[in-house]
C-alpha positions as CSV (number, residue, x, y, z in Angstrom):
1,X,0.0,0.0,0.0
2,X,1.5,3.5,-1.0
3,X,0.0,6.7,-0.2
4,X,-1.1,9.1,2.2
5,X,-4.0,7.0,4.5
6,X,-6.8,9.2,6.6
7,X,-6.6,8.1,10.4
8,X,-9.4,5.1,9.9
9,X,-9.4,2.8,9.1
10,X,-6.0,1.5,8.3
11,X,-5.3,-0.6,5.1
12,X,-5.9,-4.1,5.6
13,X,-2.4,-4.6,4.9
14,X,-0.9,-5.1,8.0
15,X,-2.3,-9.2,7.7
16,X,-0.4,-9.6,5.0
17,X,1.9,-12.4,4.1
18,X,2.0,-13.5,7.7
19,X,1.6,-16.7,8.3
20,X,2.3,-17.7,4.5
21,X,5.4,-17.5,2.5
22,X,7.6,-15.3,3.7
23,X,7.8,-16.6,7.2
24,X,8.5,-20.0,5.9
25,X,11.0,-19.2,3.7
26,X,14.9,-20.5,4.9
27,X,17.0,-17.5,6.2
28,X,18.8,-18.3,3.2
29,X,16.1,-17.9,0.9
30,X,15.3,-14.4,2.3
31,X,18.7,-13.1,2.6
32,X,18.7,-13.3,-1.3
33,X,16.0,-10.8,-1.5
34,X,17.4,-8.8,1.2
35,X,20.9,-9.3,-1.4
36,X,18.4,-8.1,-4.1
37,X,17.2,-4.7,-2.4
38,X,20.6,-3.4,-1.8
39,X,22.0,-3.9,-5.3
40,X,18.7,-2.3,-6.1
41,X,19.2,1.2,-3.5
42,X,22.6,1.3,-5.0
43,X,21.2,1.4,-8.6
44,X,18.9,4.4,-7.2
45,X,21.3,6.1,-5.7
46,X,20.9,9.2,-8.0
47,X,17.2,9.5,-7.2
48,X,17.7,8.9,-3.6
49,X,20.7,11.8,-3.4
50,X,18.8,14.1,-5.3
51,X,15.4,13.8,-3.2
52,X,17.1,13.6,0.3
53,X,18.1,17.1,-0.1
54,X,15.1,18.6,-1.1
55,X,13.3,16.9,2.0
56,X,15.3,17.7,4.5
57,X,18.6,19.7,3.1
58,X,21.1,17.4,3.8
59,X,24.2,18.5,1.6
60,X,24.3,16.6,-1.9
61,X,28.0,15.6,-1.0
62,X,27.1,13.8,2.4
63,X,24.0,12.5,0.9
64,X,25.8,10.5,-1.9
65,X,28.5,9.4,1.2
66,X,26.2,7.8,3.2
67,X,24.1,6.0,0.2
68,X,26.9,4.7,-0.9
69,X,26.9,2.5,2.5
70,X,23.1,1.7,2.5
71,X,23.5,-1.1,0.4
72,X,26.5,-2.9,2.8
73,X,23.3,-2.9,6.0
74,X,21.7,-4.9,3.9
75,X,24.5,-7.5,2.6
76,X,25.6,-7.4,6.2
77,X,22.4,-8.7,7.7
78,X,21.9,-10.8,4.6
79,X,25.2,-12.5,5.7
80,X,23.8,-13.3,9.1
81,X,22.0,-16.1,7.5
82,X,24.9,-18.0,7.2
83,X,25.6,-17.6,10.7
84,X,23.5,-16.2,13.5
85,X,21.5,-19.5,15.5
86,X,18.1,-19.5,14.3
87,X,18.0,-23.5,15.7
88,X,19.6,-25.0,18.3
89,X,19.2,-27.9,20.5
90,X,18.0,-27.3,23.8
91,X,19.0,-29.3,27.5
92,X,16.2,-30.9,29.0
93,X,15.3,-30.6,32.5
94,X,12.2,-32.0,32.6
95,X,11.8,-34.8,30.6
96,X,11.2,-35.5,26.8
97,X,13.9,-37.3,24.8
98,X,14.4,-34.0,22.5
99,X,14.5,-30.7,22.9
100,X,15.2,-27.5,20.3
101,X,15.1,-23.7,20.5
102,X,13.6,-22.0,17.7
103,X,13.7,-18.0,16.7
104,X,10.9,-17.6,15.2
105,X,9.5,-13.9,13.7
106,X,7.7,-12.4,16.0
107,X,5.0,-11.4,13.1
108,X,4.3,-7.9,11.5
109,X,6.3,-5.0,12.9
110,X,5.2,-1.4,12.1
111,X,8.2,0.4,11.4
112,X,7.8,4.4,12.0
113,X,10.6,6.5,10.9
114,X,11.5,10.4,10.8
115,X,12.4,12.7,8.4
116,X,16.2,13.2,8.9
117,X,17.7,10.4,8.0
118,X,15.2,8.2,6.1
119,X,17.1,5.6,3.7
120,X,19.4,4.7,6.6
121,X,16.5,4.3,9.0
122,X,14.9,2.3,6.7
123,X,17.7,0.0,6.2
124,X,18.3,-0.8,10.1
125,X,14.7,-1.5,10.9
126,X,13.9,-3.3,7.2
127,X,16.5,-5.7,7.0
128,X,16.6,-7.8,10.6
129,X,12.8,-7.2,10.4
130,X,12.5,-9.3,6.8
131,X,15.6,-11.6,7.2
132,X,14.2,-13.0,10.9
133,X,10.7,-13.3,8.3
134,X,8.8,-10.7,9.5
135,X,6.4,-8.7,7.3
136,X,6.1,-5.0,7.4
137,X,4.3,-1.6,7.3
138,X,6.7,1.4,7.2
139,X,5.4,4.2,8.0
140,X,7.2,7.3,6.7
141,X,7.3,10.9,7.8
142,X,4.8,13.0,5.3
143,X,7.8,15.6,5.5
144,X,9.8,13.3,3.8
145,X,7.9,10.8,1.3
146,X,10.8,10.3,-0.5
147,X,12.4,7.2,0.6
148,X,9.6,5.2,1.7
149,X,8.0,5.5,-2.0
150,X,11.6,4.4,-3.7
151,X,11.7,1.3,-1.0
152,X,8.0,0.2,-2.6
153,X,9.1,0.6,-5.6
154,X,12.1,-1.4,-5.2
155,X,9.8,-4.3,-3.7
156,X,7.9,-4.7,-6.7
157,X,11.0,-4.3,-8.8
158,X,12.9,-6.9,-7.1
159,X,9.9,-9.6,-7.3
160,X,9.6,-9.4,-2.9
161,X,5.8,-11.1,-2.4
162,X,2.5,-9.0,-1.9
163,X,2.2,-8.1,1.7
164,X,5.9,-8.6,2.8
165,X,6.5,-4.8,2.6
166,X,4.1,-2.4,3.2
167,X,4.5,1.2,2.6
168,X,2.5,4.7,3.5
169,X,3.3,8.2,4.8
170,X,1.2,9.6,7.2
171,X,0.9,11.9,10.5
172,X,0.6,11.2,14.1
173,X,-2.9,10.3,13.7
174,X,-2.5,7.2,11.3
175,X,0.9,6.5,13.2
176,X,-1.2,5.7,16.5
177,X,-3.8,3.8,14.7
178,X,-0.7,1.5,13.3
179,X,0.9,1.6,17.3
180,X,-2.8,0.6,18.3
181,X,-3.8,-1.9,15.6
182,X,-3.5,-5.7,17.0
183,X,-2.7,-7.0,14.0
184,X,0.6,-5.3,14.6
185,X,3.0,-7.4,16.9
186,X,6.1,-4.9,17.5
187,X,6.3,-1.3,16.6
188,X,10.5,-0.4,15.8
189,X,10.4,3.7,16.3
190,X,12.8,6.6,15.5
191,X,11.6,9.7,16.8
192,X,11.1,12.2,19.7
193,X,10.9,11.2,23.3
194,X,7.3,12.6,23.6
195,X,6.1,10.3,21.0
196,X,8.5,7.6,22.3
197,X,6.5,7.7,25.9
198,X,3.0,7.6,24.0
199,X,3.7,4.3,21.8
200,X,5.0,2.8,25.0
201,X,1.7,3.5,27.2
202,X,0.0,2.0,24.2
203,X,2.1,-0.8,24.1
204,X,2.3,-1.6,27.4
205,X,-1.4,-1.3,27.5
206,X,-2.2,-4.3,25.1
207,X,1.0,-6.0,26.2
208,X,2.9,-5.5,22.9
209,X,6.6,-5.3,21.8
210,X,8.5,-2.4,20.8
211,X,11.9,-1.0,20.4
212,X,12.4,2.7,20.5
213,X,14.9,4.9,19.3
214,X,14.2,8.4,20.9
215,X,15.5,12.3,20.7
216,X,18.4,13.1,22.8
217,X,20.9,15.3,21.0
218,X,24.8,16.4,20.6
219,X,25.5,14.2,23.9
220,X,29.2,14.4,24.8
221,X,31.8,13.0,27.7
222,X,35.0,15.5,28.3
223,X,37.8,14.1,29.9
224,X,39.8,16.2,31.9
225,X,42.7,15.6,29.8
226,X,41.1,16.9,26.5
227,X,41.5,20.5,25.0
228,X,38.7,22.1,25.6
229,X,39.0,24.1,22.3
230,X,39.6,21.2,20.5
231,X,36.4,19.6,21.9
232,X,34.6,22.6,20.8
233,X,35.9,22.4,17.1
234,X,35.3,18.7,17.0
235,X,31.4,18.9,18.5
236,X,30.8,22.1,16.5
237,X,31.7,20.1,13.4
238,X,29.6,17.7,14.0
239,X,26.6,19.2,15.0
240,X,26.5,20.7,11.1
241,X,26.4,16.9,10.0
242,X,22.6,15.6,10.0
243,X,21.9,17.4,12.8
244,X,24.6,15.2,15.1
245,X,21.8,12.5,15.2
246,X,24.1,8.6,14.0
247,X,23.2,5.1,14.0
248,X,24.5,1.2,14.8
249,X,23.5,-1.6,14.0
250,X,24.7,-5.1,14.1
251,X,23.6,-8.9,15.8
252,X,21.4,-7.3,18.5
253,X,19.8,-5.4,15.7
254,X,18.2,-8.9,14.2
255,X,17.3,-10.0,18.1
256,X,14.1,-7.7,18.6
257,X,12.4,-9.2,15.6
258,X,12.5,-13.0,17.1
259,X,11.2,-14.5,19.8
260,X,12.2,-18.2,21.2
261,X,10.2,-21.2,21.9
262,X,11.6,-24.2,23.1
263,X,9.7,-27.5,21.8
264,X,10.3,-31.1,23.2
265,X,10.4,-34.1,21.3
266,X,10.0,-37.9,22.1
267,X,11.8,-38.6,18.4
268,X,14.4,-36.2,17.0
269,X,12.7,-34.4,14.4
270,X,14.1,-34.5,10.8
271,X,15.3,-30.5,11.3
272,X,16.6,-31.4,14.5
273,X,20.2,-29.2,14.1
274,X,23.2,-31.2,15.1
């Protein structure tokens, strides 16, 4: 779904492929896709460079520097495939002859991002979201349509199923409906403290997972070894690049969009890993 949506209902999308496919799909299988929508951002780069700007004003120069990495987020989670534990066999305390630990998706995240930094936020909350086989609605700032609309087009270019991602830009009103809507089963947010505390209460109210990423700017530690006037040139400098606001990602990035079971067996199942 693309498009501006009014505050209700939402799109039926949020059901989409979940409990079909894409969930059931080998890591493997969906690291190709994820593979697929890098190559595919770095083959937009020119369009993304030239609307990031316009959004936001981001210089062109540090636009096409940090494009140029987008598309390494994905191949790096992509990679994980090969070797983060999605099985492993589990000690019995209890009984049963067999046991295994599973990660499993957790389901459909809504993934709500700002303005700023769009692409990049797209990539940290898109890829451990799809490879752990979750499906998604992304939720984009209206401020900044931009991204969002070249990541949908991107889906459909690259073949990824109906329902896997699922795109729209919209304000706070359709952003609480998607926080609210139990077809949801995490909400992964960038954003401002205020709104940070609201999709919590609303979380914790209908006992939901989320992961929040909130405002908190130009934080900085001086030692009392440093020069103090070449802390200022150094935090001055920064705070001109994308309004000091960074990101990281890595393992723990893929962790919030699985959730374990543990299932006993009296015969070890055919899947059974080792």
């Amino acid at each position: 779904m693309q498009g501006r949506c009014r505050p209700a209902p939402l799109p039926r999308a949020p059901s989409g492929d979940r409990h079909r496919a894409w969930p059931k799909m080998s890591p493997a299988e969906r690291a190709g896709y994820l593979r697929a929508i890098g190559e595919a951002v770095r083959e937009r780069s020119d369009d993304i460079t030239r609307i990031w700007p316009r959004e936001s004003g981001i210089l062109h120069g540090v636009a096409q520097a940090m494009i140029g990495g987008i598309p390494d987020a994905y191949a790096y989670y992509a990679d994980l495939a090969d070797t983060f534990v999605f099985e492993e066999p589990a000690t019995l305390t209890a009984g049963g002859k067999h046991g295994m630990i599973s990660r499993e998706p957790v389901g459909v995240v809504g993934a709500i991002i700002p303005w700023n930094a769009p692409m990049s936020l797209i990539a940290y909350k898109l890829a451990p979201a799809l490879l752990a086989g979750c499906t998604v609605v992304l939720k984009g700032s209206p401020e900044a349509p931009g991204a969002p609309y070249v990541m949908a087009e991107i889906a459909e270019q690259i073949g990824l199923p109906p329902g896997v991602l699922n795109v729209l830009t919209a304000d706070r009103e359709v952003s609480e409906s998607l926080v609210r809507d139990p077809r949801v089963d995490k909400i992964a947010f960038t954003g401002s403290t205020a709104a940070g505390r609201r999709i919590a209460s609303i979380m914790g109210e209908r006992i939901g997972r989320y992961t929040l990423e909130l405002g908190g700017k130009s934080a900085a530690v001086i030692l009392d070894d440093m020069d103090i006037g070449e802390a200022a040139a150094s935090l001055s400098g920064a705070e001109c690049f994308l309004s000091g606001i960074g990101r990281e990602g890595g393992v723990d990035g893929l962790l919030p969009y699985l959730e374990n079971k543990t299932m006993i067996f009296e015969e070890k199942p055919s899947t059974y890993p080792g």
